[in-house]
KEDRENLUM-723346 format. One line per 5 residues: their letters; for each residue x, y, z of N, C-alpha, C. Coordinates in Angstrom, 2 decimals. Layout:
a) X,Y,Z,X,Y,Z,X,Y,Z  ...
% end
This chain:
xxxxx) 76.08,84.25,130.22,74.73,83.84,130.66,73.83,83.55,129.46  74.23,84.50,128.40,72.99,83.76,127.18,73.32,82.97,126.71  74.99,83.09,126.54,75.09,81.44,125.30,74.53,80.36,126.43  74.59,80.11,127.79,74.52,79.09,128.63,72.57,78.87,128.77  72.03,79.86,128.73,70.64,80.16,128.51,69.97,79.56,127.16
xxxxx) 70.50,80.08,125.90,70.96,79.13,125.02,70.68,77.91,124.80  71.99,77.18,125.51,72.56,75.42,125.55,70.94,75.01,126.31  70.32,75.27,127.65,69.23,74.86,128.08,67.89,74.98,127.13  67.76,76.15,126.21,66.67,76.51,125.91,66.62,74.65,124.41  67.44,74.97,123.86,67.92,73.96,122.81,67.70,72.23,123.32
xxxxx) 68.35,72.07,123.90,68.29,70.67,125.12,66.95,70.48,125.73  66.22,71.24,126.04,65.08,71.35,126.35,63.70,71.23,125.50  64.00,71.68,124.93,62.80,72.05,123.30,63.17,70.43,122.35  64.36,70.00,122.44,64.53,68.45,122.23,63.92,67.60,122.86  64.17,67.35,124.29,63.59,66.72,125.30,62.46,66.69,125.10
xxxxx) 61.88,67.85,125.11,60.13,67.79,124.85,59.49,67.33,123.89  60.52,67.26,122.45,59.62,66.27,121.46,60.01,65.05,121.62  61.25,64.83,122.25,61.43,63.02,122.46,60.45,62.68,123.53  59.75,63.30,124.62,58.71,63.12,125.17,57.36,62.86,124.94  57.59,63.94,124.23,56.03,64.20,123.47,55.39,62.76,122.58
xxxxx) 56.61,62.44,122.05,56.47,61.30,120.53,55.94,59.93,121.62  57.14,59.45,123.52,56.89,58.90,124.05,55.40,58.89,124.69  54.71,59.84,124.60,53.71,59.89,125.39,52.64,59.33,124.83  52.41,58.98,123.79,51.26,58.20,123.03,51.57,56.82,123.69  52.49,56.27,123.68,53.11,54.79,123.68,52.96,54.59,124.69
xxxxx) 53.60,55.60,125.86,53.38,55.82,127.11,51.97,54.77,127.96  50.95,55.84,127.00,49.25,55.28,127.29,49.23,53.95,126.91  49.26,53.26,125.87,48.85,52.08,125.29,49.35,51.33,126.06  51.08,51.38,127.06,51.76,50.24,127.59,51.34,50.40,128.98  50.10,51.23,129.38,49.74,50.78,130.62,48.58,50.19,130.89
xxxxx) 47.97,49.49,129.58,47.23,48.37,129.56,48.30,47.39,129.20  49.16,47.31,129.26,50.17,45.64,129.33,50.22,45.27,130.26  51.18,44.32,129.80,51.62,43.34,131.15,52.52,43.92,132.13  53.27,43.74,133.23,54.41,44.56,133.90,55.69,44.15,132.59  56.00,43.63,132.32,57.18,43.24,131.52,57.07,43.81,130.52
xxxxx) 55.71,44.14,129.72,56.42,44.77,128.04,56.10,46.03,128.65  55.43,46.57,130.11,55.85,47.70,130.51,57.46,48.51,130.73  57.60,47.66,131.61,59.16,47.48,131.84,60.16,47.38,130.63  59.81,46.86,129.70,60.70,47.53,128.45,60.39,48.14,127.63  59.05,48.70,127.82,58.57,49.92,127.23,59.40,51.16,127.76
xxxxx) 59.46,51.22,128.72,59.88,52.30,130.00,61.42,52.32,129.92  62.52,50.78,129.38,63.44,50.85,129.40,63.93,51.98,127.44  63.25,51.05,126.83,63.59,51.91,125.14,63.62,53.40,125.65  62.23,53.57,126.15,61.88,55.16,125.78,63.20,56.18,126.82  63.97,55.27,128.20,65.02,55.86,128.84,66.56,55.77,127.52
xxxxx) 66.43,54.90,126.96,67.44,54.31,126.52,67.44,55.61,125.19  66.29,55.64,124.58,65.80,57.07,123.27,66.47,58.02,123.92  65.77,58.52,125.00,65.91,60.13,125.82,67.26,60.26,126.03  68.55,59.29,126.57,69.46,59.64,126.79,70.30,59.36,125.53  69.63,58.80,124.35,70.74,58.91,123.15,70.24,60.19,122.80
xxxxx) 68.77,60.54,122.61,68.83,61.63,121.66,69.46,63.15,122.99  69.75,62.80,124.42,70.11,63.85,124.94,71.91,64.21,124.42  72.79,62.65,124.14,73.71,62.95,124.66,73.88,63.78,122.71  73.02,63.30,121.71,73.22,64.04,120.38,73.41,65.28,120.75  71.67,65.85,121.50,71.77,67.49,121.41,72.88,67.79,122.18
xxxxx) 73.87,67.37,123.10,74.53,67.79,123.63,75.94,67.74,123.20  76.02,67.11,122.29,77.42,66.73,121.26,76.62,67.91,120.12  75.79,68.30,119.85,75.56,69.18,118.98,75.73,70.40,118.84  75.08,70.70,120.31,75.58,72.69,120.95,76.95,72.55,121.45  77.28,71.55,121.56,79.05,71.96,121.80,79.77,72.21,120.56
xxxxx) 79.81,71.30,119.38,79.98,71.59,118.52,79.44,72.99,118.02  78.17,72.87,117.88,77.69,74.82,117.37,78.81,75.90,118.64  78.66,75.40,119.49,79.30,76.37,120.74,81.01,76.67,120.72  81.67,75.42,120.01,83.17,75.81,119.52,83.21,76.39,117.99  82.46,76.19,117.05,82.50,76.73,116.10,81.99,78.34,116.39
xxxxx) 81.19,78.64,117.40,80.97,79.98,117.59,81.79,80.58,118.45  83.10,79.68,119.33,83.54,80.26,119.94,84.64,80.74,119.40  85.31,79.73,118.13,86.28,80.14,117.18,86.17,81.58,116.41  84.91,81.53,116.02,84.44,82.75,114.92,84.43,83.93,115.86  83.90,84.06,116.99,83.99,84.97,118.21,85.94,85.46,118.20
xxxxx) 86.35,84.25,118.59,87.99,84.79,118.92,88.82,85.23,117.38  88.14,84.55,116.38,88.85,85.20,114.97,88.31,86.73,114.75  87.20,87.10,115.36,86.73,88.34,115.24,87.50,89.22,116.09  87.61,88.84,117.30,88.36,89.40,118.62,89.61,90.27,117.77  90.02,88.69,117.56,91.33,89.12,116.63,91.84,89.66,115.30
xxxxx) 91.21,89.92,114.50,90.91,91.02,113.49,90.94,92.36,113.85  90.24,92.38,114.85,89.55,93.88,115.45,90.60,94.72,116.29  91.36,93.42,117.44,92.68,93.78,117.86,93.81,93.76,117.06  93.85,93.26,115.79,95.03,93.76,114.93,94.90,95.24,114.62  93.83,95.37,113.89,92.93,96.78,113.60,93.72,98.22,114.48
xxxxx) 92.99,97.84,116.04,93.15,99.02,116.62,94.61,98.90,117.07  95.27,97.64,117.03,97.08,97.88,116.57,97.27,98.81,115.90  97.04,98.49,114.46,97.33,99.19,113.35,96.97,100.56,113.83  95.89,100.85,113.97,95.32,102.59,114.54,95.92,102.97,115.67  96.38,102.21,116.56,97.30,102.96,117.88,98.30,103.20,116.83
xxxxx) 98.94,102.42,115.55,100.60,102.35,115.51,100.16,104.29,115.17  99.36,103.99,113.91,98.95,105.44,113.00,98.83,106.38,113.99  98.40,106.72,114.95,98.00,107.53,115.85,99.65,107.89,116.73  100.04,106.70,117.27,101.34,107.06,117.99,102.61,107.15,116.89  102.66,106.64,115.56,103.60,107.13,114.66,103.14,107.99,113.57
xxxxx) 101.90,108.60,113.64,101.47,109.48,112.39,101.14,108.67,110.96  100.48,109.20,110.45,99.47,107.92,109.30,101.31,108.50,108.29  101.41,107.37,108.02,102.54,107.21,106.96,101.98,108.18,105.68  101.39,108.51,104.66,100.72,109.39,104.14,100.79,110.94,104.67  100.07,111.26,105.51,100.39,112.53,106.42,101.63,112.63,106.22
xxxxx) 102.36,111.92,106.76,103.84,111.67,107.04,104.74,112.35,105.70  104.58,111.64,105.27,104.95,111.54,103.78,104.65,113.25,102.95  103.75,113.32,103.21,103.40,114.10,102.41,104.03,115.93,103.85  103.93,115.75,104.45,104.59,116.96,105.69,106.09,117.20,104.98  106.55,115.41,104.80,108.35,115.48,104.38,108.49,116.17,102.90
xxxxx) 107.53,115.89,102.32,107.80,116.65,100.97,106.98,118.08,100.72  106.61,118.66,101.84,106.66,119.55,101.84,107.28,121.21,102.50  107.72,119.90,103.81,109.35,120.53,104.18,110.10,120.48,103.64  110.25,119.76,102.63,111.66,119.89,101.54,111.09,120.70,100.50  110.29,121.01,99.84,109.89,122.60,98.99,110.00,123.16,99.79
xxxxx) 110.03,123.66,100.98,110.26,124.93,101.70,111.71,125.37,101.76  112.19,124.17,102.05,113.37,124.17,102.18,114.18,124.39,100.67  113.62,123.84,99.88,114.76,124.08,98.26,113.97,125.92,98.27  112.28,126.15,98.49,112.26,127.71,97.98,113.34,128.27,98.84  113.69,128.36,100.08,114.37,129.31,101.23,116.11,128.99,100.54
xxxxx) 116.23,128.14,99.92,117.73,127.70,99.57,117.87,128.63,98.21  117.03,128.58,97.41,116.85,129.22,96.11,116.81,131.02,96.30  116.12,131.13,97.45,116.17,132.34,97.76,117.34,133.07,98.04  118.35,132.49,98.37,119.94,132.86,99.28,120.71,132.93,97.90  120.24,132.91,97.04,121.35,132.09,95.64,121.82,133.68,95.53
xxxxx) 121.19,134.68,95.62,121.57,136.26,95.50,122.42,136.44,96.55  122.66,135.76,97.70,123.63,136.65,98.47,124.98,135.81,97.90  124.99,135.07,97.34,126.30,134.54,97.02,127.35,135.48,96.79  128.92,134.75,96.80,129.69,135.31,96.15,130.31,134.66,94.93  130.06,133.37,94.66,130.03,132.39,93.00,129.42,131.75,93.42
xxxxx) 129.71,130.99,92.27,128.84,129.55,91.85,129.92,128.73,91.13  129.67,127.38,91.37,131.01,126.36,90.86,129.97,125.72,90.43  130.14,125.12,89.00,129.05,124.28,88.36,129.68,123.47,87.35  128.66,122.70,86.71,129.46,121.25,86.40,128.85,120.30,85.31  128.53,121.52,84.01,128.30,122.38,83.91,126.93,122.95,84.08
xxxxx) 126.00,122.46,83.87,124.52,122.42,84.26,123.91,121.53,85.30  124.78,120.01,85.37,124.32,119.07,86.02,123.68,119.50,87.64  125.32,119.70,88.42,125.45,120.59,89.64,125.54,121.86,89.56  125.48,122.62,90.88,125.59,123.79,90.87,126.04,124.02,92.33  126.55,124.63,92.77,126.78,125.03,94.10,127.08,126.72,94.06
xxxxx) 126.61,127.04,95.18,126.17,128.71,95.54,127.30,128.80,96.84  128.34,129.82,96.75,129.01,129.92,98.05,128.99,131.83,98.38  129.33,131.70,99.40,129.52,132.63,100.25,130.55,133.13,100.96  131.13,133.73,100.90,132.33,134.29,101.78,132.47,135.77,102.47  132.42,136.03,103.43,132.31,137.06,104.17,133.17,137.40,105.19
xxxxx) 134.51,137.82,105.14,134.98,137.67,106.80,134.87,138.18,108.02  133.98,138.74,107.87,132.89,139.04,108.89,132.09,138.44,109.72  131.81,137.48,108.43,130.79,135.92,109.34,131.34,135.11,109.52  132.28,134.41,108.74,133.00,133.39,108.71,134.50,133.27,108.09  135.17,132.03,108.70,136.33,132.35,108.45,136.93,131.51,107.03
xxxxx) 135.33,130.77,107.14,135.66,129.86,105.58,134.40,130.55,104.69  134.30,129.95,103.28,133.05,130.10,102.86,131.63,129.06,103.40  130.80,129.50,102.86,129.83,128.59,103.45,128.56,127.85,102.38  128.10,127.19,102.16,127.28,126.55,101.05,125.95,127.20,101.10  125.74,128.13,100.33,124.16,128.78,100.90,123.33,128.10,99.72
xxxxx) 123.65,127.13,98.76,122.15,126.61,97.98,123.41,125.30,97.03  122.52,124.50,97.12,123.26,123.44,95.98,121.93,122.93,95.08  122.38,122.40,93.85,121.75,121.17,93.48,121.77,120.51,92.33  121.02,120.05,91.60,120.88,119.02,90.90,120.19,119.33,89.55  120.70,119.43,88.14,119.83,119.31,87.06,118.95,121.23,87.18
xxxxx) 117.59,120.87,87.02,116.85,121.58,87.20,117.42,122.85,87.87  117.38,122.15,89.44,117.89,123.08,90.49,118.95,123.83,90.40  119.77,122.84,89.45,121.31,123.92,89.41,120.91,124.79,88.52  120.54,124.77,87.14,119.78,125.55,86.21,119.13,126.67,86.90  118.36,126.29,87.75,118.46,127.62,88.63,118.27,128.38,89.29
xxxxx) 119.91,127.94,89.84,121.13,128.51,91.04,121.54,129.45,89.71  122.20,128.40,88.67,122.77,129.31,87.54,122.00,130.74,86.77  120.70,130.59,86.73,119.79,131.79,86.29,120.10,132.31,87.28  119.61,132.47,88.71,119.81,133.36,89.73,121.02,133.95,89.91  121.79,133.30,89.79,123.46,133.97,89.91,123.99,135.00,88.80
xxxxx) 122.99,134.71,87.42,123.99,135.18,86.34,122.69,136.53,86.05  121.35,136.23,86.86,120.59,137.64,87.11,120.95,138.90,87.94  121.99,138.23,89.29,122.57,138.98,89.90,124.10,139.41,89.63  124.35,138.77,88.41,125.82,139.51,88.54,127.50,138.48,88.59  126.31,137.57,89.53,127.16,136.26,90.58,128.13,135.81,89.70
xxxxx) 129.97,135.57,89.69,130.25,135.14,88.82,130.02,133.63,88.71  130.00,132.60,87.66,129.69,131.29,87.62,131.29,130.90,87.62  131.63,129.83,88.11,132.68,129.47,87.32,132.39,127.63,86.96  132.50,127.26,85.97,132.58,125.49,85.70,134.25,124.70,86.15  133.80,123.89,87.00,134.81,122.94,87.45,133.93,121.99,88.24
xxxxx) 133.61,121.06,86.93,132.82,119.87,86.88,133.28,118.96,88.68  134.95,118.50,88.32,135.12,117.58,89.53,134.91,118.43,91.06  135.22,119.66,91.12,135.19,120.31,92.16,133.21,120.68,92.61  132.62,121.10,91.50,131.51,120.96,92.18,130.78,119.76,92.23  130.88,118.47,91.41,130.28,117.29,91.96,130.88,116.84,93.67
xxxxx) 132.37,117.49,93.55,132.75,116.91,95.20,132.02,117.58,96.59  132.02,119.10,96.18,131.03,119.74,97.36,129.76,119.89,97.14  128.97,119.00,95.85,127.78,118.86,96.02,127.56,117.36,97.10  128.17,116.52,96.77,127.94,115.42,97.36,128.81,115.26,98.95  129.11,116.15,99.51,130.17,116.30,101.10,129.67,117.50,101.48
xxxxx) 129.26,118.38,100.97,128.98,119.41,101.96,127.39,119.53,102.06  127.26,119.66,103.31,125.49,120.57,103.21,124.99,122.03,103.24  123.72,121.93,103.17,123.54,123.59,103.04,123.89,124.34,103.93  124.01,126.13,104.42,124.38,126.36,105.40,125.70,125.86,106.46  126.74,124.84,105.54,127.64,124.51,106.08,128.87,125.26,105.36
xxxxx) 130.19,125.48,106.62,131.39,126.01,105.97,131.82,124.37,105.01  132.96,124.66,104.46,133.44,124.15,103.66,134.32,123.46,103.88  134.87,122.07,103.57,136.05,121.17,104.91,137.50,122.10,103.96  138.41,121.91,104.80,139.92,122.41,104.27,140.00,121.73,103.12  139.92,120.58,102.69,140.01,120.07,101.58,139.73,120.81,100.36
xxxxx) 138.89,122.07,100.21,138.80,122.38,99.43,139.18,124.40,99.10  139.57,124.26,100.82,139.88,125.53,100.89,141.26,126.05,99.69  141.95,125.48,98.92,143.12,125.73,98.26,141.93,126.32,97.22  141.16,125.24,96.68,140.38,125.58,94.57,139.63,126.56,95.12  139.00,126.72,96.43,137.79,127.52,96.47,138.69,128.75,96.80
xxxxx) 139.49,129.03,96.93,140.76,130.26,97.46,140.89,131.00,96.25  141.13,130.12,95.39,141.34,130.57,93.91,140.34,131.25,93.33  139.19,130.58,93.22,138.18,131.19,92.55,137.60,132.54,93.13  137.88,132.80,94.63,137.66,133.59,95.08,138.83,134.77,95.14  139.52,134.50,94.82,140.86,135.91,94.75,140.41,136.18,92.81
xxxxx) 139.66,135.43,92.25,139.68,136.05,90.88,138.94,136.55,91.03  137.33,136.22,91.89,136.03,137.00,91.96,136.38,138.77,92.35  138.16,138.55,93.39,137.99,140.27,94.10,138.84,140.72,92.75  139.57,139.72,92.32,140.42,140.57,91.37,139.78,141.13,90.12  138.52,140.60,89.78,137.33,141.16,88.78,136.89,142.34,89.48
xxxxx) 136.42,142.40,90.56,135.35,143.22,91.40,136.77,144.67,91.24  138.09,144.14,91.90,138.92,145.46,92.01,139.06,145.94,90.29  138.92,145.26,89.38,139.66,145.99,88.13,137.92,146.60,87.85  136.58,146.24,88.32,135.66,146.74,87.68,135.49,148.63,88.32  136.44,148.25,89.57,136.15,149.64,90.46,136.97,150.41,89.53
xxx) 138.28,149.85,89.53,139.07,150.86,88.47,138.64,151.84,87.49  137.90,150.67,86.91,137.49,151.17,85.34,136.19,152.45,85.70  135.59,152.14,86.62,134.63,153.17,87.22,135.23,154.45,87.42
% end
């Protein structure tokens, strides 16, 4: 209703000065003759409907250029609250981001923490580290209670060699169950033969230390 309120108010306020300008002329051509009346009367129809059909080729023009800028706005605004539904129904990527890396420090402290219940460590030699477990009580294999990398294995290795834990280095064997096994997982058969080994030396240390006691 306003832009259309508008288009009249514009068209109108025209009209009235192409009138206005006619109305002097108006007076003078009704002391003429009928004939230079009659084409007095024809110009001033012939003015009014050129200068109508201008203003009206004019607000259409203003009226698509405002209707464009209207729908480019529309559409900005509805990309926008796209974007803010996505953030809202998938979580702001940031948030996001930052939750995942801090579930994973929780997760390496709670992994770092277990490095004491071990029963070795296979390392390679600083690079990796892997923390195992064997209990036959719990399980019928060992199980991976902490792995990692550089730093991390550094220390798995402090923690293990604070508690006692024996270390042993076998570079290819712990790069293989660093990169195939996960945390809290038993161990595939594949490796049940080397990890057998290291573990009958761990009891055969533990039995000659009782001895000596």
């Amino acid at each position: 209703f306003g832009k259309s309120l508008f288009k009249v108010v514009v068209v109108g306020v025209i009209l009235f000065f192409v009138l206005r300008s006619e109305y002097f002329g108006s007076i003078d051509a009704m002391f003429s003759d009928p004939q230079t009346i009659l084409v007095r009367m024809m110009a001033a129809m012939r003015k009014i409907i050129i200068v109508m059909l201008i203003a009206t080729a004019i607000v259409a023009i203003a009226d698509l250029f405002w209707t464009r800028h209207h729908w480019f706005t529309e559409l900005k605004m509805t990309r926008h609250e796209v974007k803010e539904e996505n953030k809202q129904a998938q979580g702001d990527p940031f948030v996001k981001s930052r939750q995942r890396s801090l579930m994973r420090d929780r997760a390496r402290r709670r992994m770092i923490a277990n490095v004491h219940r071990a029963t070795l460590v296979i390392a390679n030699p600083t690079h990796y580290a892997v923390a195992l477990r064997y209990a036959r009580e719990e399980n019928d294999a060992p199980v991976v209670l902490a792995k990692g990398q550089d730093l991390i294995a550094l220390k798995i290795r402090e923690i293990a060699e604070q508690n006692g834990i024996p270390v042993f280095e076998d570079p290819p064997l712990a790069r293989s169950m660093f990169a195939q096994v996960s945390i809290d997982s038993v161990i595939p058969s594949v490796f049940y033969k080397a990890v057998a080994e290291l573990i009958h030396r761990v009891y055969a240390a533990d039995a000659k230390n009782k001895r000596v006691r």
